[in-house]
C-alpha positions as a Markdown table, in Angstrom:
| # | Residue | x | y | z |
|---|---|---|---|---|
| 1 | Unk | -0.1 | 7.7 | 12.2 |
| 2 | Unk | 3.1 | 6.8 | 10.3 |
| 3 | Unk | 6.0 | 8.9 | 9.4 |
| 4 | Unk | 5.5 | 10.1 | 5.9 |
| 5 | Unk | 8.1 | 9.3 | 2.9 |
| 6 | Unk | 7.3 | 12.6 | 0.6 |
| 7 | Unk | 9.5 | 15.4 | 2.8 |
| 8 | Unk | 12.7 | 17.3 | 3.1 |
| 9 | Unk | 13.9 | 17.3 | 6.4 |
| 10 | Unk | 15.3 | 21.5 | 7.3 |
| 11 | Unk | 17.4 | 23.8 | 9.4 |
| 12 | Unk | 15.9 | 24.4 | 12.8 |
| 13 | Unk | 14.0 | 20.9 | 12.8 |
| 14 | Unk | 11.8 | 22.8 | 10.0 |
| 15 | Unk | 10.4 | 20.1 | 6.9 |
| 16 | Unk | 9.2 | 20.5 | 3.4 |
| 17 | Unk | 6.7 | 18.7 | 2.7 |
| 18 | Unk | 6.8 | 16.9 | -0.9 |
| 19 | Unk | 3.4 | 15.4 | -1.3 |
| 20 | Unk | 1.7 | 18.5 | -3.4 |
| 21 | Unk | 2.1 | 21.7 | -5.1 |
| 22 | Unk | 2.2 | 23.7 | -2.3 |
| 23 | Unk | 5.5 | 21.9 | -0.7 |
| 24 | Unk | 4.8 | 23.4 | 2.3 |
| 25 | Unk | 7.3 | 24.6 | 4.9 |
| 26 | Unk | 6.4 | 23.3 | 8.2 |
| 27 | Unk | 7.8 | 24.6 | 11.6 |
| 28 | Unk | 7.9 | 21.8 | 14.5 |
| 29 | Unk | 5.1 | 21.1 | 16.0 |
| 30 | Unk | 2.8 | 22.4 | 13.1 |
| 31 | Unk | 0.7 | 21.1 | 10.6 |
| 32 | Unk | 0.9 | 21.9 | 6.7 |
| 33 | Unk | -2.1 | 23.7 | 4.7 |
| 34 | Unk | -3.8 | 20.3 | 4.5 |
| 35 | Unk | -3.6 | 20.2 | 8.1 |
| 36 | Unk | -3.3 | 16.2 | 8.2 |
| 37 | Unk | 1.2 | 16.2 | 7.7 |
| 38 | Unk | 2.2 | 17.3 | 10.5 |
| 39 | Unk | 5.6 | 17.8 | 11.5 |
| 40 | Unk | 6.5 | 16.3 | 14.9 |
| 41 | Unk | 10.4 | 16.9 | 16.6 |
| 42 | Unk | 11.4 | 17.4 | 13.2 |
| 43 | Unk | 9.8 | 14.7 | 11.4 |
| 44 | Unk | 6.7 | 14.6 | 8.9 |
| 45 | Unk | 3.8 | 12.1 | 10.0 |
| 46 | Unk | 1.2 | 11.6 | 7.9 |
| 47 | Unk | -1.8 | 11.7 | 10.5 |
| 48 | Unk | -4.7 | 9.9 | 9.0 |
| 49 | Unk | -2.6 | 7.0 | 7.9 |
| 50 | Unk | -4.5 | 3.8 | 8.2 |
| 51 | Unk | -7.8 | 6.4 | 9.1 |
| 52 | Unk | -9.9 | 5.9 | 5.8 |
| 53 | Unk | -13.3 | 7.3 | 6.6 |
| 54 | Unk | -15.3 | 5.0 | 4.1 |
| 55 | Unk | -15.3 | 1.5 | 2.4 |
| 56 | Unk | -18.2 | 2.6 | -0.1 |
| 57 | Unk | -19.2 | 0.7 | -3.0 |
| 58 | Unk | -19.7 | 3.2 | -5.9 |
| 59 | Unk | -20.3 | 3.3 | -10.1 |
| 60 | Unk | -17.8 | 4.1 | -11.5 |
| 61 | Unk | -19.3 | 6.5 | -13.3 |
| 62 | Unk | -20.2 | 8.1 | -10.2 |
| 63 | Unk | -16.9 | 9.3 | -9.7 |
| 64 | Unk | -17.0 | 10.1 | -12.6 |
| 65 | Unk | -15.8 | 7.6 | -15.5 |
| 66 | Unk | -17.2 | 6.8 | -18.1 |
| 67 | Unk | -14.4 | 5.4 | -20.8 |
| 68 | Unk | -13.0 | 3.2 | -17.8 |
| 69 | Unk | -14.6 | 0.0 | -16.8 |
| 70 | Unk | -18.0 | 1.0 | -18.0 |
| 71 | Unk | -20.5 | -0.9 | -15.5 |
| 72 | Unk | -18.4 | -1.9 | -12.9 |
| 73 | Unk | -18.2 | -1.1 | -9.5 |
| 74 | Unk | -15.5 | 0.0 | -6.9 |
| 75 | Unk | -14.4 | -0.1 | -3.3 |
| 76 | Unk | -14.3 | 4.2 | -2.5 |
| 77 | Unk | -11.8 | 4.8 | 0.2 |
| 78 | Unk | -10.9 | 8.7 | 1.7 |
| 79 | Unk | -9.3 | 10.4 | 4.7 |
| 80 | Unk | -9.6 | 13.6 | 6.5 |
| 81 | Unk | -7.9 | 16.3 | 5.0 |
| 82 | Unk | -7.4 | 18.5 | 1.6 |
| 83 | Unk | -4.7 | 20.9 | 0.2 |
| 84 | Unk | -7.6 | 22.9 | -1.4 |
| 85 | Unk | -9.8 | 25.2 | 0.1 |
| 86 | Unk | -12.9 | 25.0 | -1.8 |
| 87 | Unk | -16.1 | 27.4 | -0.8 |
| 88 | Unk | -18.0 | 24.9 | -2.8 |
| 89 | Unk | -16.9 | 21.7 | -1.2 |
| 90 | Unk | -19.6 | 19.4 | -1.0 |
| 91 | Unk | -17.2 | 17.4 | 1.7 |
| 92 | Unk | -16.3 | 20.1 | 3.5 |
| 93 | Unk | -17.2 | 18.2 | 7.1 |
| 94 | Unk | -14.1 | 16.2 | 6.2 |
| 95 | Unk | -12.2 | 18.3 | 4.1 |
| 96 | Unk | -11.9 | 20.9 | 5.7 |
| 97 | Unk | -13.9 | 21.3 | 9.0 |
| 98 | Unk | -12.4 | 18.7 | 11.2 |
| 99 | Unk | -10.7 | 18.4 | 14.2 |
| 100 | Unk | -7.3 | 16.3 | 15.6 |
| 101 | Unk | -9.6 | 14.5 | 17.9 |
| 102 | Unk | -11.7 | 13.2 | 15.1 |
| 103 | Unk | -8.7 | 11.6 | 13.5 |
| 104 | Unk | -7.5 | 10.3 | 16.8 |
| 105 | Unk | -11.3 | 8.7 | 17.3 |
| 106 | Unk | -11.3 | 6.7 | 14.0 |
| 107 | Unk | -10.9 | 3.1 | 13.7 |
| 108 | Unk | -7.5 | 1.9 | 11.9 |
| 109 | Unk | -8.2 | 0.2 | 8.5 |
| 110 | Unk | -4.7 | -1.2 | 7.5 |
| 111 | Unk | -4.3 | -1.5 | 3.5 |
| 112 | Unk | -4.4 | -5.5 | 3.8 |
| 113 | Unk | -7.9 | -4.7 | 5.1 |
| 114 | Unk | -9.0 | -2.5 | 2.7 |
| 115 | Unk | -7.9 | -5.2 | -0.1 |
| 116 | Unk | -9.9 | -7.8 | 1.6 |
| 117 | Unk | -12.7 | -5.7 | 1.9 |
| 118 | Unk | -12.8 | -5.0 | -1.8 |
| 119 | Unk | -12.5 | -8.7 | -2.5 |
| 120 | Unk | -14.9 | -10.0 | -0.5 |
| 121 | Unk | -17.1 | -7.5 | -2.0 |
| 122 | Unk | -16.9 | -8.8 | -5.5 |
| 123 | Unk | -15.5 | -5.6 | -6.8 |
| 124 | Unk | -13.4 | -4.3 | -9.6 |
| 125 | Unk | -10.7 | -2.2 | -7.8 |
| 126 | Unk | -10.7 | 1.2 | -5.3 |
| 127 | Unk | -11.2 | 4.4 | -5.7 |
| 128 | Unk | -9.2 | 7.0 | -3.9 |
| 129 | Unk | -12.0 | 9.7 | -3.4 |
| 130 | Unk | -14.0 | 12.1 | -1.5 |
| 131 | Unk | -10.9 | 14.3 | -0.5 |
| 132 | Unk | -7.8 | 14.9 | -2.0 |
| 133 | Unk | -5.8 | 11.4 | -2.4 |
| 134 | Unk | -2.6 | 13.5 | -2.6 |
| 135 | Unk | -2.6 | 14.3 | 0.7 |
| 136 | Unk | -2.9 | 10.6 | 2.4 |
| 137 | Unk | -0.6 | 9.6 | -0.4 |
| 138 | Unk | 1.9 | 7.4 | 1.7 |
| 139 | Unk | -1.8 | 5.1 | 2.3 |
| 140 | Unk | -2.7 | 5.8 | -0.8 |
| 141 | Unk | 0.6 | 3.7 | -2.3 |
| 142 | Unk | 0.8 | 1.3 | -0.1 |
| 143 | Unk | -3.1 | 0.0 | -0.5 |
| 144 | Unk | -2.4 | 0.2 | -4.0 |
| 145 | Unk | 0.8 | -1.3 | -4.4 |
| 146 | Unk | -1.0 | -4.7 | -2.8 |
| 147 | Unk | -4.4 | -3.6 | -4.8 |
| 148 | Unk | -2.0 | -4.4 | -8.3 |
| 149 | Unk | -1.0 | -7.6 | -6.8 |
| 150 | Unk | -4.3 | -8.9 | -6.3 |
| 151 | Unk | -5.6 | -7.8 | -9.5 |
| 152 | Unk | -7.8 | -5.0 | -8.9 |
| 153 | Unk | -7.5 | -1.8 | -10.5 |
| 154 | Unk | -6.8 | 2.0 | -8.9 |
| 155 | Unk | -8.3 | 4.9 | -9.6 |
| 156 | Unk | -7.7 | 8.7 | -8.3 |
| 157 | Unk | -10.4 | 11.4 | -7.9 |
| 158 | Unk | -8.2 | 14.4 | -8.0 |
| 159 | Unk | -8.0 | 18.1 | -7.6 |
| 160 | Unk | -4.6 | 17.8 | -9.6 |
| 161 | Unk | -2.3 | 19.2 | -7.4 |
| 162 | Unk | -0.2 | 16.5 | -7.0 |
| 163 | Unk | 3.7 | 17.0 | -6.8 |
| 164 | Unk | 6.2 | 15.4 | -9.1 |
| 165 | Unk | 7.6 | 13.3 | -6.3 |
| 166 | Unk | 3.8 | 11.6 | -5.9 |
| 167 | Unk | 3.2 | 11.5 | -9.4 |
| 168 | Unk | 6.9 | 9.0 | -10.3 |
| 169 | Unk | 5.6 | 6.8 | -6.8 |
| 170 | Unk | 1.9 | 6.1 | -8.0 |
| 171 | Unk | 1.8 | 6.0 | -11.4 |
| 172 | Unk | 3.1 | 2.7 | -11.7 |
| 173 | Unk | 0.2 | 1.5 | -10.3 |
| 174 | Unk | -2.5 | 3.8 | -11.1 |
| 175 | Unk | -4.7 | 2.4 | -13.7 |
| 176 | Unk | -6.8 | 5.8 | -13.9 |
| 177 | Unk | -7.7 | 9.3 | -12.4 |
| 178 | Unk | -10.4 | 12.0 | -12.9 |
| 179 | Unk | -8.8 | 15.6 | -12.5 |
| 180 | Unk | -11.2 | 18.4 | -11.9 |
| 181 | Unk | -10.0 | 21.7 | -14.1 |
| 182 | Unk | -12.0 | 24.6 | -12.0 |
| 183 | Unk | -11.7 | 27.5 | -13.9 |
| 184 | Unk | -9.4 | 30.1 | -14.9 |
| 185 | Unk | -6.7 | 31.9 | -12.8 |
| 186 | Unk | -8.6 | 34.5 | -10.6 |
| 187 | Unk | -10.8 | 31.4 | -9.9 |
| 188 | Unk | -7.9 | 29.2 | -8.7 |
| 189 | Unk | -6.7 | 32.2 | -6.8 |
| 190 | Unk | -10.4 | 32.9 | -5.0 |
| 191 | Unk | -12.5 | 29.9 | -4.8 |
| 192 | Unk | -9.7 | 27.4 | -3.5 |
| 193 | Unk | -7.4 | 29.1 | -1.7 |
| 194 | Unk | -4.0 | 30.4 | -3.8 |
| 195 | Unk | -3.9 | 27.2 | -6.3 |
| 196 | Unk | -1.8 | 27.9 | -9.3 |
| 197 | Unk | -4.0 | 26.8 | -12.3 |
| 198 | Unk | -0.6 | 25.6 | -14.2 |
| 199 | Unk | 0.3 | 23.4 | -11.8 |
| 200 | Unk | -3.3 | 21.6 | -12.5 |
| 201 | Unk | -2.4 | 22.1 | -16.3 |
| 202 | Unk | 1.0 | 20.6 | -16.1 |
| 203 | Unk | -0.5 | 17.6 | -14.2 |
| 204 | Unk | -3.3 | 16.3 | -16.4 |
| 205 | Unk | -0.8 | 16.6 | -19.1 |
| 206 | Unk | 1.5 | 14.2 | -17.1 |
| 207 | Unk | -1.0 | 12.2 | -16.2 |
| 208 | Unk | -2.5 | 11.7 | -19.6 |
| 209 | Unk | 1.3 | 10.5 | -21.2 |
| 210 | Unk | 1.3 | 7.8 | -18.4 |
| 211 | Unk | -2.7 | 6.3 | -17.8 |
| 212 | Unk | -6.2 | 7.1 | -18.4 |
| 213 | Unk | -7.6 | 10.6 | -17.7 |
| 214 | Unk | -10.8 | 12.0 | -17.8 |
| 215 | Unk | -11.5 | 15.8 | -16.5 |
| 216 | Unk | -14.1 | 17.0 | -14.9 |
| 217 | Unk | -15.3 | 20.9 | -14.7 |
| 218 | Unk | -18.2 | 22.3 | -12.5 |
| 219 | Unk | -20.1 | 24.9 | -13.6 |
| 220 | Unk | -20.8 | 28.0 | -10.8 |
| 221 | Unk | -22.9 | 30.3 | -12.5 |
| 222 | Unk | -21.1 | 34.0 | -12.2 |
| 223 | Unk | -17.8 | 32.4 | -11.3 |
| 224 | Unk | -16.5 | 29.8 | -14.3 |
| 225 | Unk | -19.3 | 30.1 | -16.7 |
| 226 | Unk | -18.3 | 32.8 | -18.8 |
| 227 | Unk | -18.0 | 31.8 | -22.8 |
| 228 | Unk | -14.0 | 32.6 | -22.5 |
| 229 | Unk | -14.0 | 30.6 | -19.8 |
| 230 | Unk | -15.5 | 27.7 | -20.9 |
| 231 | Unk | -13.9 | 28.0 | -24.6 |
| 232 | Unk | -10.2 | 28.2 | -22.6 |
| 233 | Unk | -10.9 | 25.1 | -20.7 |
| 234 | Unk | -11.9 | 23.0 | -23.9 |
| 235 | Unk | -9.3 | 24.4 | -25.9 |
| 236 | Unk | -6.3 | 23.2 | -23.6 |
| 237 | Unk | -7.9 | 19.9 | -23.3 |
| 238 | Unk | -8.1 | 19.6 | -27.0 |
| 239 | Unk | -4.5 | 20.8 | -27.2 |
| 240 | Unk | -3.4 | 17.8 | -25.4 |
| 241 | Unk | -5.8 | 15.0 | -27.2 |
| 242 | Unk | -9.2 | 15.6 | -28.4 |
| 243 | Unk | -10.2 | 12.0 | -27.3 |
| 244 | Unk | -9.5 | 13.0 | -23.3 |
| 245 | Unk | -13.3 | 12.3 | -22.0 |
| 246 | Unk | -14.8 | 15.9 | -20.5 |
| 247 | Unk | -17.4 | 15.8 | -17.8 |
| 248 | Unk | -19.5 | 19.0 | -17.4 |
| 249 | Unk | -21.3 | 18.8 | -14.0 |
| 250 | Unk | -24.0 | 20.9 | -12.7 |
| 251 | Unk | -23.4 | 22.9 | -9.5 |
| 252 | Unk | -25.8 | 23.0 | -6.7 |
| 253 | Unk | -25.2 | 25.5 | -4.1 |
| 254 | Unk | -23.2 | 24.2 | -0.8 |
| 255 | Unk | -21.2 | 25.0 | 2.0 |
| 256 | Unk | -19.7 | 28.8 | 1.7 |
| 257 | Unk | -21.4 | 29.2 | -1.7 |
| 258 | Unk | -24.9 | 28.8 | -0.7 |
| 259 | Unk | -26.3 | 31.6 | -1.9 |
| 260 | Unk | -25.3 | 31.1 | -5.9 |
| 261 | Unk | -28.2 | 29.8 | -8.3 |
| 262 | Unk | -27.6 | 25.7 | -9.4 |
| 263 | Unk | -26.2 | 26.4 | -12.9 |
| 264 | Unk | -28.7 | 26.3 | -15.4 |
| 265 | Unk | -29.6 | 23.7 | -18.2 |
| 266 | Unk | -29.1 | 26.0 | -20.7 |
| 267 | Unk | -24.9 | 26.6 | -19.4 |
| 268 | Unk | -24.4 | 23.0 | -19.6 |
| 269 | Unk | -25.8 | 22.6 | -23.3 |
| 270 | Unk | -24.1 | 25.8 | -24.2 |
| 271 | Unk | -20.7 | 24.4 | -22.6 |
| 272 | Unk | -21.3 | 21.0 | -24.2 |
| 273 | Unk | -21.4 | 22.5 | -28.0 |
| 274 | Unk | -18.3 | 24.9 | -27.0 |
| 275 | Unk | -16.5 | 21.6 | -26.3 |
| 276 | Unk | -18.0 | 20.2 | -29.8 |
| 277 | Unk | -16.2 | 23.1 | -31.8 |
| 278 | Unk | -13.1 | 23.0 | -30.2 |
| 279 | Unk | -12.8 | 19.2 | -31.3 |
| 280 | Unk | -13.3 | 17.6 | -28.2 |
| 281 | Unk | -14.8 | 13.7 | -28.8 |
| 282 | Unk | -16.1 | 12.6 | -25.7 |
| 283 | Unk | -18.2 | 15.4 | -23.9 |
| 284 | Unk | -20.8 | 14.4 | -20.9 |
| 285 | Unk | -23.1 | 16.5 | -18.5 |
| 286 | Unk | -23.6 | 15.4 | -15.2 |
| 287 | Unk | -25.5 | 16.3 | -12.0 |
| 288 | Unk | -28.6 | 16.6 | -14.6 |
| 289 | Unk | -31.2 | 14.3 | -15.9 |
| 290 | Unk | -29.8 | 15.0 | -19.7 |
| 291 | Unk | -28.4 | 12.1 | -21.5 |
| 292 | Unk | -24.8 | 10.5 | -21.1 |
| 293 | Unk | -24.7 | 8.1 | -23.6 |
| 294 | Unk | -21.5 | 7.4 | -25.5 |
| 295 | Unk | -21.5 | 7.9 | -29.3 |
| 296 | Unk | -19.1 | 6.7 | -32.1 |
| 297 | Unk | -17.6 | 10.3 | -33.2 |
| 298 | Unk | -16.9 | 9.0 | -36.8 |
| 299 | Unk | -20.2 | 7.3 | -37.4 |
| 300 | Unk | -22.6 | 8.8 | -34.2 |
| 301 | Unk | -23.3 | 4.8 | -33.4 |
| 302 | Unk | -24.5 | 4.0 | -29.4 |
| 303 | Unk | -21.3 | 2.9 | -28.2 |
| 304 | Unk | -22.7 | 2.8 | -24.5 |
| 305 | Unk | -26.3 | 3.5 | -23.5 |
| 306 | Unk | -26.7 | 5.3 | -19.7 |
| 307 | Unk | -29.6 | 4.9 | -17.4 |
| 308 | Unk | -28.8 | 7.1 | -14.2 |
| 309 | Unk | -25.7 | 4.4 | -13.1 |
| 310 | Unk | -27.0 | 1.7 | -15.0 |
| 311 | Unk | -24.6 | 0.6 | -17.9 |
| 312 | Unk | -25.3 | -0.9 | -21.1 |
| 313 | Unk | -22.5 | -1.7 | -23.8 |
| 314 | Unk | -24.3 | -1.8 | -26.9 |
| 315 | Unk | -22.1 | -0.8 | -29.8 |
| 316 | Unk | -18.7 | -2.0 | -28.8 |
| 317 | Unk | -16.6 | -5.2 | -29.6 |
| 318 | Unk | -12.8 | -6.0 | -29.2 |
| 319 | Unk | -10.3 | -6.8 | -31.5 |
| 320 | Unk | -6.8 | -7.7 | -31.5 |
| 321 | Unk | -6.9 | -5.5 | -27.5 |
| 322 | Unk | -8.6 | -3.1 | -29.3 |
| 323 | Unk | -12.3 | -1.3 | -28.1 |
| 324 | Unk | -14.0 | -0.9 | -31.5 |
| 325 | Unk | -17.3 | 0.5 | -32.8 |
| 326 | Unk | -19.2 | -2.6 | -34.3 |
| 327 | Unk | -20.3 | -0.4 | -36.9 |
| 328 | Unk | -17.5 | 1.2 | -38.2 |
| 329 | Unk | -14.9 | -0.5 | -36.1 |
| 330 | Unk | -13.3 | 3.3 | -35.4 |
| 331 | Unk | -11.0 | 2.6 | -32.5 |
| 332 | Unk | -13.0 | 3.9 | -29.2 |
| 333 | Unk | -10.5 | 4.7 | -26.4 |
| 334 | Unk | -12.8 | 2.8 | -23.4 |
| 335 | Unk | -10.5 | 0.1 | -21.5 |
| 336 | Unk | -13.2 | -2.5 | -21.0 |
């Protein structure tokens, strides 16, 4: 537990907490919505600091990524904890259904230890994932602040929601981040608990100005699936650069949604060739057996073949710190 750096301290020993959309009022003694920030005699302590729950070696297309290191592997750290409220969380045990005690009862993992971890596993960076990095964000900046200094890269899997005061802190250091885009409003509003969709909007914008986005949209059949829906989602990408990579992923059902159908093969394709017309370059389907290869979009070349997480650059080359097709030599944006 450490006191936490994004809050406002109030009248009445009351905080506002700064780490995420919600900027949450706290009363003393009480917890914000992501139930990890809690506010103690009038100060904000972020409880899970030093608490990561996993030092995983992942893909990095697992998380997923595919125009960001292509074939390497990362160090995947995550907390208790999440400023979402997901009926579809497929971490829910740690998202959402946890208890004080289980914090209390796991092991410290200082952010020196989580670098020498990832170096003595050989791996490219860490990957801030599983949860909501937001909400541990105080960890979050300190591991990477010393990840950057010994040369290994940072990467946030993110629900998007992250406040303006977070966003200035990390993205000096943030060499990429994967933002999911849910659905529309009403699905926001009903599936994870009161989220304004603009706020998500306004961030992957932001983001994509400052480092390396990729979006990511599950597909609930009955929910998000809906032509409008789809054709909204791949038109706002599109609007801010038709070269943003856009993963389609296949829902199974989970957790408070386990009675809707696994979205069909059929959505996916149909979703994929929405994405097509609306200009979008880069567009993958994952969760599925179907193929997510990388193509050259001026001369349809094999830029980067894909076997499950197996990785083969095939039809790349780099010039002058530029990612090229070997064919064409149409710039590719792929950070190698």
């Amino acid at each position: 537990m450490k006191e936490a750096i994004f809050y406002e301290k109030l009248k009445d020993k009351k905080v506002k907490c700064t780490a995420c959309n919600r900027y949450c009022i706290i009363p003393k003694n009480s917890a914000g919505f992501c139930r990890v920030r809690k506010n103690l005699e009038g100060k904000l302590f972020l409880l899970v600091y030093n608490k990561t729950l996993t030092l995983t070696v992942d893909p990095i297309e697992k998380k997923p990524f595919y125009h960001f290191k292509p074939g390497s592997v990362c160090n995947s750290i995550s907390t208790f904890g999440c400023n979402f409220a997901c009926k579809h969380c497929q971490n829910y045990s740690i998202s959402q259904e946890f208890l004080e005690s289980q914090i209390e009862g796991t092991e410290e993992t200082t952010s020196k230890e989580i670098i020498e971890d990832t170096r003595a596993k050989a791996v490219g960076g860490i990957s801030y994932t599983y949860t909501e990095p937001t909400i541990f964000a105080e960890y979050a900046l300190d591991t990477m602040k010393l990840a950057k200094k010994a040369g290994l890269y940072n990467v946030w899997v993110s629900n998007g929601y992250t406040s303006k005061e977070v966003f200035k802190k990390i993205i000096p250091y943030l060499d990429a981040i994967n933002i999911d885009l849910k659905g529309n409003k009403d699905f926001y509003l009903k599936v994870c608990g009161g989220i304004d969709i603009e706020k998500v909007k306004e961030n992957i914008e932001k983001f994509s100005q400052k480092t390396h986005v990729e979006v990511t949209n599950l597909i609930i059949p009955g929910f998000n699936d809906s032509e409008r829906d789809l054709n909204d989602i791949c038109k706002f990408i599109a609007s801010i650069n038709s070269e943003i990579p856009l993963h389609f992923s296949r829902f199974f059902p989970y957790y408070k949604m386990n009675a809707v159908s696994a979205t069909p093969i059929e959505t996916l394709q149909k979703a994929k060739e929405i994405a097509k017309k609306n200009g979008l370059k880069y567009v993958y389907v994952g969760n599925t057996q179907e193929e997510s290869n990388t193509y050259c979009p001026k001369c349809n070349n094999l830029l980067i073949e894909r076997k499950g997480y197996s990785t083969f650059q095939l039809g790349l080359k780099q010039k002058q710190n530029k990612v090229l097709c070997k064919k064409c030599e149409n710039r590719v944006p792929i950070i190698l």
